[in-house]
MIROVEX-936029 format. One record per residue (C-alpha): residue in three letters; x, y, z. Coordinates in steps of 0.05 Angstrom, whole numbers, plus 5000, padded with zeros to 4 digits. Example, Ala and Ser with C-alpha at 12.3 -4.5 7.8 and 13.67 -1.06 7.14 Angstrom:
2
+-----+------+------+------+
:   r :    X :    Y :    Z :
+-----+------+------+------+
: ALA : 5246 : 4910 : 5156 :
: SER : 5273 : 4979 : 5143 :
+-----+------+------+------+
END
This chain:
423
+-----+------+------+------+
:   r :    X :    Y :    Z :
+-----+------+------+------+
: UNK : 5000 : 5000 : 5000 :
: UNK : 5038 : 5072 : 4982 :
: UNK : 4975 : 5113 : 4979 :
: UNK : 4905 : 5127 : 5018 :
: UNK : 4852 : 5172 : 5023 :
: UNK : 4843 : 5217 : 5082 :
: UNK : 4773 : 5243 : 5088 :
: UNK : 4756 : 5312 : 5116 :
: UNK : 4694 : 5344 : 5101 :
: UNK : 4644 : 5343 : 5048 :
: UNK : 4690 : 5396 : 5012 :
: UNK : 4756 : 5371 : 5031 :
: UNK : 4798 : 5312 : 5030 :
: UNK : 4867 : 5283 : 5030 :
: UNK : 4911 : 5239 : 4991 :
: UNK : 4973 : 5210 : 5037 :
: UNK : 5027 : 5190 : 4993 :
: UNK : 5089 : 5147 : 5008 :
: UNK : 5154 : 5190 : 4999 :
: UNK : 5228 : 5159 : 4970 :
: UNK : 5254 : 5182 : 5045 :
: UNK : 5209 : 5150 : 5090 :
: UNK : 5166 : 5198 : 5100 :
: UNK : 5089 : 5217 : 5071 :
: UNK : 5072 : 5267 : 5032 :
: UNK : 4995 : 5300 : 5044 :
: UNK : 4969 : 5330 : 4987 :
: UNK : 4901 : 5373 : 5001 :
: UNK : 4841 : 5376 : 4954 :
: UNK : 4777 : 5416 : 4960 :
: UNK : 4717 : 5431 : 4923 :
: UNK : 4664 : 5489 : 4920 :
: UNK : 4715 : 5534 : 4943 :
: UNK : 4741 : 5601 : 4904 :
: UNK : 4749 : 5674 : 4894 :
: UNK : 4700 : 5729 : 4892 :
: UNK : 4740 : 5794 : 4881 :
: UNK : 4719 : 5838 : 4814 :
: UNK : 4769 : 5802 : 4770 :
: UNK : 4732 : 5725 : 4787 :
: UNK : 4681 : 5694 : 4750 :
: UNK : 4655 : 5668 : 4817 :
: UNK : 4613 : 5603 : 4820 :
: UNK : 4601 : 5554 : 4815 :
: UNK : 4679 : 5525 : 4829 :
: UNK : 4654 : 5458 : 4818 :
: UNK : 4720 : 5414 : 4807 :
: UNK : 4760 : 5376 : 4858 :
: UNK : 4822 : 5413 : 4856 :
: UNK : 4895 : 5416 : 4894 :
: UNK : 4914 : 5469 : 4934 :
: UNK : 4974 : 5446 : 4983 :
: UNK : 5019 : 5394 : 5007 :
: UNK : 5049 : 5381 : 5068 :
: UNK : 5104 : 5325 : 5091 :
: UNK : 5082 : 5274 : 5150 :
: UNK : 5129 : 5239 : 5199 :
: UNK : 5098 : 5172 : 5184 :
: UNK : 5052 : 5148 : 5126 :
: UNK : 5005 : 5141 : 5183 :
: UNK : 5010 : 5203 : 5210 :
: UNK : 4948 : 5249 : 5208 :
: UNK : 4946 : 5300 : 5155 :
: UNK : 4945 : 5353 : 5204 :
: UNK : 5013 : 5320 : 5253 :
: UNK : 5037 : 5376 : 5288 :
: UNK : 5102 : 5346 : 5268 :
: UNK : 5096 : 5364 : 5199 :
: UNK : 5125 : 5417 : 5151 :
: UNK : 5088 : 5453 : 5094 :
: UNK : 5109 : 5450 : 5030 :
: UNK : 5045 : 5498 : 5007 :
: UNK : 4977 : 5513 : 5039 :
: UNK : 4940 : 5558 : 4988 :
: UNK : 4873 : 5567 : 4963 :
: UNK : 4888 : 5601 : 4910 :
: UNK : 4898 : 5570 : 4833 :
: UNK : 4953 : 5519 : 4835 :
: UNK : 4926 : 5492 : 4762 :
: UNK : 4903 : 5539 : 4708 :
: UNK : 4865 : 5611 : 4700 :
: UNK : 4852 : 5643 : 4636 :
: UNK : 4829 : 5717 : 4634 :
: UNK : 4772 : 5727 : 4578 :
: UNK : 4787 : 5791 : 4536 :
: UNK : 4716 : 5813 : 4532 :
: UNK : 4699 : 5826 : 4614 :
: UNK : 4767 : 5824 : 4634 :
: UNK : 4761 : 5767 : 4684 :
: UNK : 4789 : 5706 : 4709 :
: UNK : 4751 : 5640 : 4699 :
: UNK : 4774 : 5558 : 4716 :
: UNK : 4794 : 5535 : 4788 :
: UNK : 4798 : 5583 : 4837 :
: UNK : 4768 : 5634 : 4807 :
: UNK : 4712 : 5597 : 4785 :
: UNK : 4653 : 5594 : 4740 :
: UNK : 4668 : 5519 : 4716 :
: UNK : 4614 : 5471 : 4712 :
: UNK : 4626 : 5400 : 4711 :
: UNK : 4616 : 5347 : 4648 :
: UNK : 4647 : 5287 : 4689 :
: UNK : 4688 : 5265 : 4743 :
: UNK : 4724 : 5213 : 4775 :
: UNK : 4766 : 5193 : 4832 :
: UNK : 4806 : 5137 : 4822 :
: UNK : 4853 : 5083 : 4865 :
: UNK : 4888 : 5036 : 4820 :
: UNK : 4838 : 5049 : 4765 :
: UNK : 4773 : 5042 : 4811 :
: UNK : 4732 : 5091 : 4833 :
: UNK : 4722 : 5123 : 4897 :
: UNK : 4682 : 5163 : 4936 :
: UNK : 4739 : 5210 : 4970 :
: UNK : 4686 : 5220 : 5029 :
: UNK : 4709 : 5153 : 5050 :
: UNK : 4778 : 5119 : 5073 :
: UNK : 4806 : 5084 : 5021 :
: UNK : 4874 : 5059 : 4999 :
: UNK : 4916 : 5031 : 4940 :
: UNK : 4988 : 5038 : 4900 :
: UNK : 4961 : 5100 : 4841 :
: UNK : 4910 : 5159 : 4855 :
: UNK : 4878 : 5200 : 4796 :
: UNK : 4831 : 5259 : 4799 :
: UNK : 4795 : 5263 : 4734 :
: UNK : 4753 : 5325 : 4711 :
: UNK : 4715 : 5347 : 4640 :
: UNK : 4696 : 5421 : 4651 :
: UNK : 4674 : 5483 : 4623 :
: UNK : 4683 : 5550 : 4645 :
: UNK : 4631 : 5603 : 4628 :
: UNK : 4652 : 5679 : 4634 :
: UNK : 4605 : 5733 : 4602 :
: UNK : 4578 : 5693 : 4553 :
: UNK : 4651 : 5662 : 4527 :
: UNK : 4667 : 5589 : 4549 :
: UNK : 4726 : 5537 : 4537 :
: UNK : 4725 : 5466 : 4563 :
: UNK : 4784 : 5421 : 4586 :
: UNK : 4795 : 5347 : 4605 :
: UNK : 4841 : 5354 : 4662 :
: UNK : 4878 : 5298 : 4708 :
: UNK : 4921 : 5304 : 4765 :
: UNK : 4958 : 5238 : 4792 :
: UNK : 5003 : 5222 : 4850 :
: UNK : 5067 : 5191 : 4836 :
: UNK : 5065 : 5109 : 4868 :
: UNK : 5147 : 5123 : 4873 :
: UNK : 5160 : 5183 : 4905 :
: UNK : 5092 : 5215 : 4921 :
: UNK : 5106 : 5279 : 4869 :
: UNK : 5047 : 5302 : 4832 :
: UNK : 5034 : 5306 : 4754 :
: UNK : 4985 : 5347 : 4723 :
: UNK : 4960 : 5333 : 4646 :
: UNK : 4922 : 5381 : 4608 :
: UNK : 4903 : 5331 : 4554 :
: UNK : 4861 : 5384 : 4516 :
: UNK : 4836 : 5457 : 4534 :
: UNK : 4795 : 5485 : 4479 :
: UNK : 4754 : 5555 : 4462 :
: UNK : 4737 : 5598 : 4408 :
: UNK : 4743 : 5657 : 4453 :
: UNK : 4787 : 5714 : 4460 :
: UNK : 4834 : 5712 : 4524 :
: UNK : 4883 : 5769 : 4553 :
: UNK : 4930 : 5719 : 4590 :
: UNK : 4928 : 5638 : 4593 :
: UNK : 4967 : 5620 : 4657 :
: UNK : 4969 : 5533 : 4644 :
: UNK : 5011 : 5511 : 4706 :
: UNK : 5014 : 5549 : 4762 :
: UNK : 5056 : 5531 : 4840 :
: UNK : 5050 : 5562 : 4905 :
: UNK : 5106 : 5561 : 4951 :
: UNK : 5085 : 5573 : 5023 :
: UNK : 5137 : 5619 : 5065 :
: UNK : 5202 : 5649 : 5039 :
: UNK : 5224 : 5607 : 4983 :
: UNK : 5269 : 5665 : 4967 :
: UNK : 5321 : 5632 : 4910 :
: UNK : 5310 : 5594 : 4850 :
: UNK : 5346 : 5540 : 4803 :
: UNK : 5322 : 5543 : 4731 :
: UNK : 5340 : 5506 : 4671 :
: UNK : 5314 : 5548 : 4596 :
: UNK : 5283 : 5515 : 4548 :
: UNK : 5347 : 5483 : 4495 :
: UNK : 5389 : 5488 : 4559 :
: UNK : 5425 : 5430 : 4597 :
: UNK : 5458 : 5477 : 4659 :
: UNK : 5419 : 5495 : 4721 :
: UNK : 5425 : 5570 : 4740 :
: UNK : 5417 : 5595 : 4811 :
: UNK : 5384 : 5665 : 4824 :
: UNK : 5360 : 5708 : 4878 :
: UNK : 5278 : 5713 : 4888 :
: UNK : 5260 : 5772 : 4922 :
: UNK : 5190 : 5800 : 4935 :
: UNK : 5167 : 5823 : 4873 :
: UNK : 5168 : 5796 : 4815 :
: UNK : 5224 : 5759 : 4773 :
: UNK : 5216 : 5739 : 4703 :
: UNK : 5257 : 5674 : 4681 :
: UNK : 5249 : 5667 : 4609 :
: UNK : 5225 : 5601 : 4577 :
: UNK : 5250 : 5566 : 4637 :
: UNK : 5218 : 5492 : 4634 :
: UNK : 5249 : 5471 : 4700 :
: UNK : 5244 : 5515 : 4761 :
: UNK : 5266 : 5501 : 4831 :
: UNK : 5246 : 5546 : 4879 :
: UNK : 5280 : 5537 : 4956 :
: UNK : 5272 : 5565 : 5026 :
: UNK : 5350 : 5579 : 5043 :
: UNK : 5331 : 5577 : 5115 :
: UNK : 5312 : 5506 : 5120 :
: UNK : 5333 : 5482 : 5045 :
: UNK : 5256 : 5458 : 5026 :
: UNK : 5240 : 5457 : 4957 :
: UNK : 5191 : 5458 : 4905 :
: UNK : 5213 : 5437 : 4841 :
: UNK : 5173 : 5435 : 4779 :
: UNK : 5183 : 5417 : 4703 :
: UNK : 5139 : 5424 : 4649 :
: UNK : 5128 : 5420 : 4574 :
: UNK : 5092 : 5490 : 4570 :
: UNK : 5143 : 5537 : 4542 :
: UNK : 5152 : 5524 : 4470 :
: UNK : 5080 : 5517 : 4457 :
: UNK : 5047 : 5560 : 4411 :
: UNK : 5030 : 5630 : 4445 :
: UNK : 5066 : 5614 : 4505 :
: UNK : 5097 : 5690 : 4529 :
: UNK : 5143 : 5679 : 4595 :
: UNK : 5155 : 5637 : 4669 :
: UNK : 5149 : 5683 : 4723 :
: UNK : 5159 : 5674 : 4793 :
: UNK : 5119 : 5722 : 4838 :
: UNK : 5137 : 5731 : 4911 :
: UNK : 5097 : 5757 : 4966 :
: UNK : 5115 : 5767 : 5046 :
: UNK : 5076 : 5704 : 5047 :
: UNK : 5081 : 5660 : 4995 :
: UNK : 5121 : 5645 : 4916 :
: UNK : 5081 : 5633 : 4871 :
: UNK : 5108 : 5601 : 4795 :
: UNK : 5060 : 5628 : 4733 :
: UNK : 5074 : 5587 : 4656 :
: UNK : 5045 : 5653 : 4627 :
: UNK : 5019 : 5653 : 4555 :
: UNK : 5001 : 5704 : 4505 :
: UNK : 4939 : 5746 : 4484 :
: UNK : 4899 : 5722 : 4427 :
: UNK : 4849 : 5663 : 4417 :
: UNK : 4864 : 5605 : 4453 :
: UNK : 4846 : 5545 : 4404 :
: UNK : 4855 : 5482 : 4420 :
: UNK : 4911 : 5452 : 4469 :
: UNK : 4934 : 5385 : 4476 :
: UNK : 4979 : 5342 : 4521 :
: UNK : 5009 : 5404 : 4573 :
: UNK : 5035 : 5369 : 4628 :
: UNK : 5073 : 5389 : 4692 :
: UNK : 5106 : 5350 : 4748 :
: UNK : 5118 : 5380 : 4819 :
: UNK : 5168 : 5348 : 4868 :
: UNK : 5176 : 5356 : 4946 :
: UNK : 5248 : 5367 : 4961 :
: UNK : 5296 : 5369 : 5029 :
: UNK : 5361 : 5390 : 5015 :
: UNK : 5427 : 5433 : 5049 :
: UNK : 5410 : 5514 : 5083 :
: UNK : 5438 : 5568 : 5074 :
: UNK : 5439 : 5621 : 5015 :
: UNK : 5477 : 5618 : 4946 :
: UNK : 5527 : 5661 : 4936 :
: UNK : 5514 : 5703 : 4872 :
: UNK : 5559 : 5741 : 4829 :
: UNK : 5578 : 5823 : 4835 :
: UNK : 5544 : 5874 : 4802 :
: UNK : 5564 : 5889 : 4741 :
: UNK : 5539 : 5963 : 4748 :
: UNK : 5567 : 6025 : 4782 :
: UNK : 5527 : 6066 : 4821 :
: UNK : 5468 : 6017 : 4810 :
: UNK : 5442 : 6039 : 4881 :
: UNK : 5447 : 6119 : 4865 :
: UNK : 5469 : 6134 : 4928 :
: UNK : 5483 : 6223 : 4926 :
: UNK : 5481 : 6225 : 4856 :
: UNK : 5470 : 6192 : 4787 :
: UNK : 5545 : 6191 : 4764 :
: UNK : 5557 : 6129 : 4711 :
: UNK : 5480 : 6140 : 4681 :
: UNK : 5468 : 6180 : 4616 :
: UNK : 5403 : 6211 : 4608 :
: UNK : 5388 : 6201 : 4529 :
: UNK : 5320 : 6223 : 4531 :
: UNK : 5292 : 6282 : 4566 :
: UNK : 5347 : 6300 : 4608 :
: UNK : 5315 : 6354 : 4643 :
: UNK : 5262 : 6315 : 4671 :
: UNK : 5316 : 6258 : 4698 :
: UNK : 5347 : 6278 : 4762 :
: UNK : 5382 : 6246 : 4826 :
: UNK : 5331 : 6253 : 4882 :
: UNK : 5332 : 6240 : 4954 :
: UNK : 5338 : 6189 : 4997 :
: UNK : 5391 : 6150 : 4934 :
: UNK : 5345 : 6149 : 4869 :
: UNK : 5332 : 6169 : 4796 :
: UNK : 5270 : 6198 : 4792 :
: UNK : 5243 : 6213 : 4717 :
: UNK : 5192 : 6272 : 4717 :
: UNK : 5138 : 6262 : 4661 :
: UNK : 5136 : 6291 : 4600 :
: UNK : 5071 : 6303 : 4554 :
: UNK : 5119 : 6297 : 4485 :
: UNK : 5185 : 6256 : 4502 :
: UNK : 5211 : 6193 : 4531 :
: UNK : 5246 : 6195 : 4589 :
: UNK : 5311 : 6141 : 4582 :
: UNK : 5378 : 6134 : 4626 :
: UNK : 5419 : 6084 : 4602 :
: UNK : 5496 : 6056 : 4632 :
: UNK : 5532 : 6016 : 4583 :
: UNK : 5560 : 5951 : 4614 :
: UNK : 5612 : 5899 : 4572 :
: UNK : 5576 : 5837 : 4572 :
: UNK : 5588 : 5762 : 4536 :
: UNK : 5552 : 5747 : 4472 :
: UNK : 5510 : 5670 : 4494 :
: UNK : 5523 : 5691 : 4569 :
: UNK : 5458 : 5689 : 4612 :
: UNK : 5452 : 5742 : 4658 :
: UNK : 5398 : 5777 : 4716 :
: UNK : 5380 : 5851 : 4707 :
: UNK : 5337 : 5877 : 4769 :
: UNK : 5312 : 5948 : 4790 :
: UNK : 5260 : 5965 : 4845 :
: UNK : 5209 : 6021 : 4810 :
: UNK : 5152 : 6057 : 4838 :
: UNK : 5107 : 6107 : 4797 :
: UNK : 5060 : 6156 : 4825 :
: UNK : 5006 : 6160 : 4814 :
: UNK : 5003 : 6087 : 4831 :
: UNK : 4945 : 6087 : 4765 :
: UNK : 5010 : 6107 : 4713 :
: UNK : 5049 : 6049 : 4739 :
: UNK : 5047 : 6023 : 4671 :
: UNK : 5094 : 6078 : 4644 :
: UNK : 5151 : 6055 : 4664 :
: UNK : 5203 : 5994 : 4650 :
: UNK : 5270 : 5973 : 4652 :
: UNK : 5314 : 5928 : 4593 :
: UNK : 5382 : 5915 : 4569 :
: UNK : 5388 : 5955 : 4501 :
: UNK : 5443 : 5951 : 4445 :
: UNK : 5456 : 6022 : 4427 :
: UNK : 5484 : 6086 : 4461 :
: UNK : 5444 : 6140 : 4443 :
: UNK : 5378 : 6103 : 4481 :
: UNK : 5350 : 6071 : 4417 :
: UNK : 5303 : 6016 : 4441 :
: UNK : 5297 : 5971 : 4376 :
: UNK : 5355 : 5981 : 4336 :
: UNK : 5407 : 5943 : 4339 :
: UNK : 5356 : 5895 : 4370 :
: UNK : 5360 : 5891 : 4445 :
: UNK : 5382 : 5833 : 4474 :
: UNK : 5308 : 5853 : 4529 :
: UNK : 5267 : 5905 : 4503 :
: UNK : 5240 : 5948 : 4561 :
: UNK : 5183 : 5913 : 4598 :
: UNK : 5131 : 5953 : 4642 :
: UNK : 5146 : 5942 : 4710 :
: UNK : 5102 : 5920 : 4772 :
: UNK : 5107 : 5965 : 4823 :
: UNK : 5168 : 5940 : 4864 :
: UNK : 5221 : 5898 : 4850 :
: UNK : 5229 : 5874 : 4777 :
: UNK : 5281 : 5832 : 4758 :
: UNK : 5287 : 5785 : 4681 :
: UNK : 5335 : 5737 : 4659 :
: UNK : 5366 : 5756 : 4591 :
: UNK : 5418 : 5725 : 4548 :
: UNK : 5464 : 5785 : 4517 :
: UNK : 5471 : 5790 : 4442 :
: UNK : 5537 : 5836 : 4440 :
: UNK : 5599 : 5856 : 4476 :
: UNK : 5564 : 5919 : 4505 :
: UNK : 5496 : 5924 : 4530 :
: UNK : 5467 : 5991 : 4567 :
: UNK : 5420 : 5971 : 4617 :
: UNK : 5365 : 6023 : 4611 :
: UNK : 5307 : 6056 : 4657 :
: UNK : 5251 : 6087 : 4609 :
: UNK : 5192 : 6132 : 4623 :
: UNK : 5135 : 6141 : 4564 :
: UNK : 5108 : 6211 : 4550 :
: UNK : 5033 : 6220 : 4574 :
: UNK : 5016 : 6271 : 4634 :
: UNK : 5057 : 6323 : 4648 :
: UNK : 5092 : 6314 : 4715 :
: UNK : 5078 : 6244 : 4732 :
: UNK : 5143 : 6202 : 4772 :
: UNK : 5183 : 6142 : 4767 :
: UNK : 5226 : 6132 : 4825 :
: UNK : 5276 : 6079 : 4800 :
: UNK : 5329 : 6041 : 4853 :
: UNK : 5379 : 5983 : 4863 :
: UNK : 5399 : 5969 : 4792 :
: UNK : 5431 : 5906 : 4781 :
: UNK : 5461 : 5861 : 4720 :
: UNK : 5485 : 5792 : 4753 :
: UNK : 5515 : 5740 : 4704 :
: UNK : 5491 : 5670 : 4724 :
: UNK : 5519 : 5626 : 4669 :
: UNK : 5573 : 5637 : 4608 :
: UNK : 5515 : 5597 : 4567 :
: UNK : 5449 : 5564 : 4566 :
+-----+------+------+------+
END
C-alpha cells in the first residue's frame, strides 16, 4: 500500500502519499471553494482541485501531525486561470465559474468516493469542465495523479479548447508557502541549472521549463518541470513573491486560445542543504544611486531625469518625450545574465509607464540594433528578468513614456548579475 485517502469534510479531503525518504507526503484537495474579488468569475467552482501539500512523519501520521512541515497551503489556483478579453476576468479553478461534464476519483483504476477511507498503489483525479465567463466558454479534460514512487504530483492538460478571445492563459501554476526566496532554473534548449535570487516582487525567468524554487533557511523545495514553454502563444515563466508565499506562473500570450493538447507538469517535494547561494557582483556602478546619478546617461529628456533624495533616479513626466537613462556595461555574447531594479510610479494608476531592459545602442535607441530585452513595464516594486546578451556591450536602461505632464518614476537598486557563460 503507498497511497490512501484521508477524508475531511464534504468539501475537503486528502491523499497521503508514500515518499522515496520515509516519510508521507499529504496533498490537500477541496471543492466548491474560490474567489469572489471583481476580477473572478465566481461560482460555481465545481471541480475537485489541489491546493497544498504538506510532509508527514509517518505514512500514518494524520494529515494535520503537528510534526509536519508545509510545503504549500493555498487556496488560491495551483492549476490553470485564463482571463477572457471581453469582461476582463478570470475563469477555471479558483476563480471559478466551471461547471462540471464528468468526474472521477480513482485508486488503482477504481473509483472512489473520496468521502470515504480508502487505499491503494496510484490515485487519479479526473475532471471534463467548462468555464463560462460573460457569455465566452472553453472546456478542458484535466487529470492530476500522485506519483506510486515518490509521492510527486503530475498534472495533464490533455486538451483545453475555446473559440474565445483571452488576455493571459496561465496553464501551470505553484504556490510556495513561506520564503522560498532563491530559485534554480534550467531554459528551454538548455542543459545547465542557474541559481538566482527571488525577492518580493516579481522575477521573470524566460522560457524556463524547470524551476526550483527553495527556502535557504531550511533548504525545502519545490521543484517543477513542464512542457509548457515552447507551445504556441506561450509569452514567459514568472515567479511572483509575496511576504507570504512564491508563487510560479507558465504565462501565455493574448489572442484566441484554440485548442491545446497534452500540457503536462510534474511537481516534486524536496529536502536539501540551508543556507543562501552566493551570487555574482554587480556588474553596474552606482546601481544603488546613492548622492548622485554619476555612471547614468540621460538620452532622453534629460531635464526631467534627476538624482533625488533618499539614493534614486527619479524621471519627471513629460507630455511629448521619453524619458531614458541608460549605463553601458561589457557583457558576453551567449552569456545568461539577471538585470533587476526596484520602480515605483506615482500616481500608483500610471504604473504602467515605466520599465527597465538591456538595450544595444548608446544613444537610448530601444529597437535598433535589436536589444538583447526590450524594456518591459514594471510591477510596482522589485522587477528583475533573465536575459541572454547578444553583443559585447549592453546599456541597461530605465525608460519613462510621454503621457501627463509631471507624473514620477522613482527607480532604485539596479543590478546586472551573470549567472551562466551559456544556456
Amino acid at each position: 500500500m503507498r497511497q490512501r485517502i484521508a477524508p475531511d469534510t464534504a468539501s475537503s479531503f486528502y491523499l497521503i502519499a508514500r515518499s522515496d525518504r520515509g516519510t508521507a507526503f499529504a496533498h490537500h484537495f477541496v471543492r466548491n471553494l474560490g474567489g469572489s474579488d471583481s476580477v473572478d468569475t465566481g461560482a460555481p467552482y465545481a471541480p475537485w482541485r489541489y491546493i497544498g501539500t504538506a510532509e508527514l512523519p509517518a505514512f500514518d501520521s494524520s494529515p494535520t501531525d503537528a510534526g509536519r512541515f508545509v510545503y504549500s497551503d493555498d487556496t488560491g489556483a495551483q492549476d490553470y486561470a485564463l482571463q477572457f478579453t471581453a469582461n476582463g476576468k478570470y475563469g477555471g479553478s479558483y476563480h471559478g465559474g466551471e461547471a462540471l461534464t464528468a468526474e472521477a476519483v480513482r485508486l488503482d483504476g477504481v473509483a472512489v468516493d473520496p468521502a470515504q477511507a480508502a487505499s491503494g498503489s496510484q490515485f487519479s483525479l479526473f475532471h471534463s469542465s467548462t468555464v463560462t465567463s460573460g457569455g465566452n466558454s472553453y472546456t478542458m479534460e484535466f487529470t492530476v495523479t500522485v506519483r506510486s514512487s515518490d509521492g510527486a504530483l503530475a498534472f495533464h492538460c490533455a486538451t483545453s479548447a475555446s473559440a474565445a478571445s483571452f488576455s493571459t492563459v496561465f496553464m501551470g501554476m505553484v504556490i510556495g508557502s513561506g520564503a522560498y526566496d532563491e530559485a534554480s532554473i534550467r531554459l528551454s534548449g538548455g542543459s545547465q541549472d542557474m541559481a538566482l535570487p527571488v525577492q518580493v516582487g516579481t522575477t521573470y525567468i524566460g522560457n524556463a521549463f524547470s524551476v526550483r524554487m527553495r527556502r535557504t533557511d531550511n533548504g525545502r523545495a519545490i521543484r517543477t518541470v513542464a512542457n509548457i514553454p515552447g507551445q504556441p502563444n506561450f509569452r514567459r515563466t514568472k515567479i511572483v513573491r509575496t511576504g507570504g508565499r512564491s508563487k510560479l506562473y507558465f504565462e501565455g500570450t493574448n489572442g484566441t486560445l484554440g485548442t491545446k493538447v497534452n500540457l503536462v507538469w510534474t511537481v516534486t517535494f524536496e529536502a536539501g542543504a540551508t543556507g543562501a547561494s552566493s551570487f555574482p557582483t554587480n556588474l553596474l556602478g552606482n546601481g544603488g544611486f546613492a548622492s548622485d546619478l554619476s555612471g547614468w546617461t540621460a538620452t532622453h529628456n534629460p531635464s526631467g531625469i534627476a538624482w533625488s533624495a533618499p539614493g534614486i533616479m527619479r524621471m519627471t513626466r513629460s507630455a511629448s518625450a521619453d524619458g531614458r537613462c541608460l549605463q553601458g556595461v561589457s557583457t558576453q555574447a551567449g552569456a545568461v545574465y539577471l538585470l533587476s531594479a526596484s520602480e515605483t510610479s506615482t500616481p500608483a494608476a500610471s504604473q504602467g509607464m515605466a520599465s527597465i531592459g538591456l538595450t544595444s545602442a548608446s544613444n537610448g535607441s530601444i529597437s535598433t540594433p535589436a536589444p538583447a530585452l526590450s524594456p518591459v513595464t514594471n510591477e510596482a516594486g522589485y522587477n528583475a528578468h533573465v536575459v541572454i546578451a547578444t553583443q559585447a556591450t549592453h546599456y541597461a536602461i530605465a525608460t519613462q513614456a510621454l503621457g501627463t505632464a509631471g507624473q514620477t518614476s522613482d527607480f532604485d537598486d539596479f543590478s546586472l548579475i551573470k549567472l551562466a557563460d551559456s544556456i
